[in-house]
Backbone as ProteinMPNN parsed JSONL, in Angstrom:
{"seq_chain_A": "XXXXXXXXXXXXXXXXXXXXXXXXXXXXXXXXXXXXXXXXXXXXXXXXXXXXXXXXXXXXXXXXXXXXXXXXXXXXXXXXXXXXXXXXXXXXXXXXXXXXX", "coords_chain_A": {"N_chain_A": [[69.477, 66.89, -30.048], [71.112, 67.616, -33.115], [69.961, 69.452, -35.258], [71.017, 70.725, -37.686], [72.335, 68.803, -38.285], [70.656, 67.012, -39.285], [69.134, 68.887, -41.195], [71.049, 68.938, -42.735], [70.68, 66.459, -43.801], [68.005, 65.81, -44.606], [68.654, 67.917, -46.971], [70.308, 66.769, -48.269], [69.398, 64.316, -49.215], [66.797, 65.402, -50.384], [68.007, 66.369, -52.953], [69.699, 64.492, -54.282], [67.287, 63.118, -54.887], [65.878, 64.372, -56.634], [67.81, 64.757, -58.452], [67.648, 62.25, -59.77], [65.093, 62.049, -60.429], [65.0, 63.71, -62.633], [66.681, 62.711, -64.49], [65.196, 59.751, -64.932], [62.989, 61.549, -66.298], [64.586, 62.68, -68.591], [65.686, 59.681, -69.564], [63.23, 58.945, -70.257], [62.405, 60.699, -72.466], [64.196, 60.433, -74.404], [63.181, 57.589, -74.788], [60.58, 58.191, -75.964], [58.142, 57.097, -75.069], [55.753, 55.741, -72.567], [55.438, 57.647, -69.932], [57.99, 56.779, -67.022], [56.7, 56.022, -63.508], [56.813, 58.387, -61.075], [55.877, 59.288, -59.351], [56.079, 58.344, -56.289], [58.788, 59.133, -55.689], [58.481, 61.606, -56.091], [56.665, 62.425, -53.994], [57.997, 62.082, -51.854], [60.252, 63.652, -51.862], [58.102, 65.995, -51.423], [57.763, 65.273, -49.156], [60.215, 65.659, -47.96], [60.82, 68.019, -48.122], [58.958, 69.398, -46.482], [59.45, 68.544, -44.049], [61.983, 70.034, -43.697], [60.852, 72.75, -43.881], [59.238, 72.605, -41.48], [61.85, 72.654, -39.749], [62.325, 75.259, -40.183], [60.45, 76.568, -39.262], [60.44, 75.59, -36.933], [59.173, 73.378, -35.458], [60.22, 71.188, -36.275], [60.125, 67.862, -34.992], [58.017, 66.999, -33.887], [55.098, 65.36, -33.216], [52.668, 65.355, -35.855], [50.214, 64.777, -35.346], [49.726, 64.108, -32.375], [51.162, 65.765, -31.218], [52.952, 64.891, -29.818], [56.815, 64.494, -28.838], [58.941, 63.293, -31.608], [60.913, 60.73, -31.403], [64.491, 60.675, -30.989], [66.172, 58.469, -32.015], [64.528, 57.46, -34.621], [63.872, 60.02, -35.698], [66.782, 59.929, -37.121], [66.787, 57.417, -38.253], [65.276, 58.19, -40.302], [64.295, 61.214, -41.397], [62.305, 62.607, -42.322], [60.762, 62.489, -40.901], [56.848, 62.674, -39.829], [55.466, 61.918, -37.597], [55.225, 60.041, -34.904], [55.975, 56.864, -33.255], [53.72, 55.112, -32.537], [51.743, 56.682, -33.486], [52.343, 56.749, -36.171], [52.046, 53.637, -36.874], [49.406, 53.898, -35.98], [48.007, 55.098, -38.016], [49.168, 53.546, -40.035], [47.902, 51.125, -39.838], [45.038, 51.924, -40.11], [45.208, 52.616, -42.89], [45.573, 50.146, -44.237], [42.995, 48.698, -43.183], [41.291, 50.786, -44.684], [41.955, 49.409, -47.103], [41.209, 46.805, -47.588], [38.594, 46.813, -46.995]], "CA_chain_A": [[69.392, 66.54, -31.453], [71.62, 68.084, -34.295], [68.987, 69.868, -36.026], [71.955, 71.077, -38.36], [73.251, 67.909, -39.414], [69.401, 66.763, -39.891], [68.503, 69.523, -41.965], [72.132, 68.231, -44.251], [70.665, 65.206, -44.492], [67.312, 66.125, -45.748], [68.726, 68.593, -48.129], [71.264, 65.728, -49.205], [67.893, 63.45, -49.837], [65.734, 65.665, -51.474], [68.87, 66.538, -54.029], [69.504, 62.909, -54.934], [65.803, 62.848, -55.364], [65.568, 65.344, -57.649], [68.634, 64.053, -59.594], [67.052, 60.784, -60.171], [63.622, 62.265, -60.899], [65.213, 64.936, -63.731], [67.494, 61.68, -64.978], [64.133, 59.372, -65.295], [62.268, 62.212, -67.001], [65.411, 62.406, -69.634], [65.616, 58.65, -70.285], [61.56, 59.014, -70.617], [62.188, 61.572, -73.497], [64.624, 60.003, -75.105], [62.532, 56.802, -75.395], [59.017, 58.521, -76.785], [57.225, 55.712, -74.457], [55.045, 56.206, -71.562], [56.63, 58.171, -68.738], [57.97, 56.116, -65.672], [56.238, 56.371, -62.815], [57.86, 58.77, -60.706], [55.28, 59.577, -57.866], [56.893, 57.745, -55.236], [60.035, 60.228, -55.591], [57.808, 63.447, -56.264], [56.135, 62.808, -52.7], [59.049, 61.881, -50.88], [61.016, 65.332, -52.104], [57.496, 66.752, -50.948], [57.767, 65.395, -47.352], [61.323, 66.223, -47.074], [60.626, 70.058, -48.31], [57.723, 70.242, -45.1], [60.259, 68.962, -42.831], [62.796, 71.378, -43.729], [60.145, 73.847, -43.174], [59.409, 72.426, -39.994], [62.434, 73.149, -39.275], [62.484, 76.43, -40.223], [59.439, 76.992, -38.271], [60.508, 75.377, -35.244], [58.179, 72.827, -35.547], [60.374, 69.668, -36.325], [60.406, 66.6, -34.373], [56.92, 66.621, -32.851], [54.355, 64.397, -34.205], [51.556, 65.975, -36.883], [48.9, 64.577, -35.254], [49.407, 63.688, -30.895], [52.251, 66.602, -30.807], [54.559, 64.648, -28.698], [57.969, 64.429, -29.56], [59.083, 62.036, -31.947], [62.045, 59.189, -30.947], [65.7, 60.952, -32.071], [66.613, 57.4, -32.914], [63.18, 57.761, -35.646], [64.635, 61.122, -36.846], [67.878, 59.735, -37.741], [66.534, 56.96, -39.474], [63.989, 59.238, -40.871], [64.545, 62.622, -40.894], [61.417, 63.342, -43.004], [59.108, 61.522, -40.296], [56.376, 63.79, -39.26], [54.543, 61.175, -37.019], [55.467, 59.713, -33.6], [56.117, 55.302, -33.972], [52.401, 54.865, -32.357], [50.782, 57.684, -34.534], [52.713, 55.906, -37.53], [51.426, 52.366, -36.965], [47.728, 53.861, -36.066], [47.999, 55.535, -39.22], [49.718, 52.403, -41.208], [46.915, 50.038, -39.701], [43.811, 52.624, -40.724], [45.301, 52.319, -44.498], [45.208, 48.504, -44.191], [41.603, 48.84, -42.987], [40.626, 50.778, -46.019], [42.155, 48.927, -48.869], [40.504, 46.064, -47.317], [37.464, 47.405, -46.883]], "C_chain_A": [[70.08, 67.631, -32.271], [70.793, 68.65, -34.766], [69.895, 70.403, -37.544], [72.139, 70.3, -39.242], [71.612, 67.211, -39.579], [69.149, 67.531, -41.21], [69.413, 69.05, -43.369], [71.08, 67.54, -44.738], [69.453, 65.343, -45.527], [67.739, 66.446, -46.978], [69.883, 67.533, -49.692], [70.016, 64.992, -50.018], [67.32, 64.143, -51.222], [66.721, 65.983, -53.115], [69.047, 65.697, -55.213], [68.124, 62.844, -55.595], [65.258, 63.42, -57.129], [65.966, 65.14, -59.076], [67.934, 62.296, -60.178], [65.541, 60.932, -61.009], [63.999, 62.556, -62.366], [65.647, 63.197, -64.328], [66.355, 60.99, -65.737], [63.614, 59.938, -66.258], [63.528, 62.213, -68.659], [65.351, 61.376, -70.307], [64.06, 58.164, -70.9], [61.556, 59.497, -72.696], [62.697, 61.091, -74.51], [64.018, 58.326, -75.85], [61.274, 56.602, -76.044], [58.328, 57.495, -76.347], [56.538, 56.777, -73.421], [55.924, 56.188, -70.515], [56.716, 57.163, -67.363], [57.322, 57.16, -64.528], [57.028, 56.982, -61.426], [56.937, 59.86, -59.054], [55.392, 59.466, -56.789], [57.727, 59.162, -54.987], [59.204, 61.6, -55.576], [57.0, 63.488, -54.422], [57.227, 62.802, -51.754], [59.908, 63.435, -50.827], [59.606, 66.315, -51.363], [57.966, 66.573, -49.563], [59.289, 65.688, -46.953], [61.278, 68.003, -47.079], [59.549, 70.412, -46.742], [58.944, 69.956, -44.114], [60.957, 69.906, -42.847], [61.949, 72.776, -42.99], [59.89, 74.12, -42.033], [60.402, 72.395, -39.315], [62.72, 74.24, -38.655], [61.643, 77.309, -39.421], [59.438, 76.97, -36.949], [59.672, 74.238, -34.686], [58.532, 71.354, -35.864], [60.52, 68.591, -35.228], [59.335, 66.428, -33.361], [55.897, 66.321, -34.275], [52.952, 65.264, -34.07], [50.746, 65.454, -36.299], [48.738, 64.087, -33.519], [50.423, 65.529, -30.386], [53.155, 66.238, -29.785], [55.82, 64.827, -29.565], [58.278, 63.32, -30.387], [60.513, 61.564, -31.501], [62.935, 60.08, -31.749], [66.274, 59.552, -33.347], [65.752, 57.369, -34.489], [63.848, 58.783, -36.452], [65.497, 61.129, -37.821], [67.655, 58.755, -38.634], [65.963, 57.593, -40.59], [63.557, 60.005, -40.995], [63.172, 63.09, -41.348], [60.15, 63.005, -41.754], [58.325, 63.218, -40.023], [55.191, 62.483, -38.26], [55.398, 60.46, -36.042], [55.683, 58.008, -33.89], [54.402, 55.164, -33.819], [51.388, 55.606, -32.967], [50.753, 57.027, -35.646], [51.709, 54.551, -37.679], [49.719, 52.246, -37.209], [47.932, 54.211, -37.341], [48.229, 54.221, -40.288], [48.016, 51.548, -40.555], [45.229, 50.577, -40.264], [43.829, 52.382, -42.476], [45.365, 51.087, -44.876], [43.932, 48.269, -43.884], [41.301, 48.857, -44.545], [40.76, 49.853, -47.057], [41.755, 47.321, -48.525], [39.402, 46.225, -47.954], [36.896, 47.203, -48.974]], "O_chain_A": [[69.558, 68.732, -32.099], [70.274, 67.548, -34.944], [69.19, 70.417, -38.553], [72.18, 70.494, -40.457], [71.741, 66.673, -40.678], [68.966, 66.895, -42.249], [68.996, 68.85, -44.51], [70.542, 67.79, -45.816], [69.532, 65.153, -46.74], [67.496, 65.764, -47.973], [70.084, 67.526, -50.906], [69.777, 65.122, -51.219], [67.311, 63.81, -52.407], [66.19, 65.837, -54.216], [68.804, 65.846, -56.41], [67.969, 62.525, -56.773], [64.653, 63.046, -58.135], [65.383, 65.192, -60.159], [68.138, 61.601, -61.173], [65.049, 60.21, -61.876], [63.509, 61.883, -63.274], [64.662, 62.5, -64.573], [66.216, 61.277, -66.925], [63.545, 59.264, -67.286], [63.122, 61.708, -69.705], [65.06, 61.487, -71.498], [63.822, 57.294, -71.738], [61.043, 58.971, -73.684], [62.071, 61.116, -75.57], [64.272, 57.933, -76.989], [60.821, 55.563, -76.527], [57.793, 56.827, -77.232], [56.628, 58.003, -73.357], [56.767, 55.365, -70.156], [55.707, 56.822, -66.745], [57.322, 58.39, -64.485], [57.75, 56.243, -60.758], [57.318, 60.676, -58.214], [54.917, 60.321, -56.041], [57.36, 60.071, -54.243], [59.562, 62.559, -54.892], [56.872, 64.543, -53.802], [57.239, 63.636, -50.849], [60.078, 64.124, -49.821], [59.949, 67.334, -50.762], [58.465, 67.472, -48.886], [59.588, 65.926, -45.783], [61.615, 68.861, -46.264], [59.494, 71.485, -46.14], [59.432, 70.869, -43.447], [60.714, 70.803, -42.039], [62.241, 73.497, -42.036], [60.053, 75.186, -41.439], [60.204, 72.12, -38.131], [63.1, 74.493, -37.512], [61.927, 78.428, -38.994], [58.914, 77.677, -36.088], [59.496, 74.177, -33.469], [57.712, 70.437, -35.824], [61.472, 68.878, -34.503], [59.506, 65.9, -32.262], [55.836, 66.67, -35.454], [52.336, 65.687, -33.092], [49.814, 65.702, -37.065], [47.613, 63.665, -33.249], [50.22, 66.19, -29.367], [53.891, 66.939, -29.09], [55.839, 65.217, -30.732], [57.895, 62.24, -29.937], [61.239, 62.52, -31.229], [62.607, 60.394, -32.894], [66.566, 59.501, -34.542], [66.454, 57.247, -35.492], [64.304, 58.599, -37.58], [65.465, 61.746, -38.885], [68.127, 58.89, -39.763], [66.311, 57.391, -41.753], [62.339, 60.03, -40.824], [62.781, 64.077, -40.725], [58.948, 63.264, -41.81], [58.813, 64.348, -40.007], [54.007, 62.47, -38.594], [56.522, 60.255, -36.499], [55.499, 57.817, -35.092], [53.749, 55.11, -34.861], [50.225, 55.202, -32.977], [49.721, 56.67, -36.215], [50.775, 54.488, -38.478], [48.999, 51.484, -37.854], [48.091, 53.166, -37.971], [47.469, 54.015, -41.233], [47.051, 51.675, -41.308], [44.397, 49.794, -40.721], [42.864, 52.08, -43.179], [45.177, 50.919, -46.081], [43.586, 47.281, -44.53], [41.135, 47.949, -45.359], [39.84, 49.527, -47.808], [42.101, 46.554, -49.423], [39.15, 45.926, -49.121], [35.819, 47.65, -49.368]]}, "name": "protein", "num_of_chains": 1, "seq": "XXXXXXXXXXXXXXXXXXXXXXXXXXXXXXXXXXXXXXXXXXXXXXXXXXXXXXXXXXXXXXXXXXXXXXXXXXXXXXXXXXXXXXXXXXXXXXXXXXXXX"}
């Protein structure tokens, strides 16, 4: 795995992110309304800043919660993943529980 051209891509992501966030917050100001909702983008720039870290740590591409490795193919879609596909899904199907529930 590239860890190199991963870490681009993040840093490409969270950039864009940022630019879109700042942009939003501008057209916010300029319309004296209630601010768009811009939480989506503020977490996503979070989880690409931990991977990076987990980079930096040494620590990327194993899954936050079994510690296997995660799938390169996964990475590349998804550089930010921090979860394995079968960690993901348990995880996605527990938050379908709750909001049931």
């Amino acid at each position: 795995m590239d860890i190199l051209r991963i870490r681009k891509i993040l840093e490409n992501k969270e950039s864009e992110l940022k630019k879109r966030i700042y942009s939003k917050s501008l057209a916010d100001a300029s319309k004296s309304s209630i601010p768009s909702d811009r939480s989506f983008e503020l977490k996503q720039v979070k989880k690409i800043q931990e991977a990076i870290e987990r980079i930096d740590l040494g620590d990327y591409g194993f899954c936050a919660s079994c510690d296997s490795k995660i799938a390169e193919d996964l990475l590349l879609r998804e550089p930010e993943a921090d979860y394995c596909e079968h960690c993901e899904a348990d995880e996605n199907q527990e938050i379908s529980r709750d909001s049931v529930d």
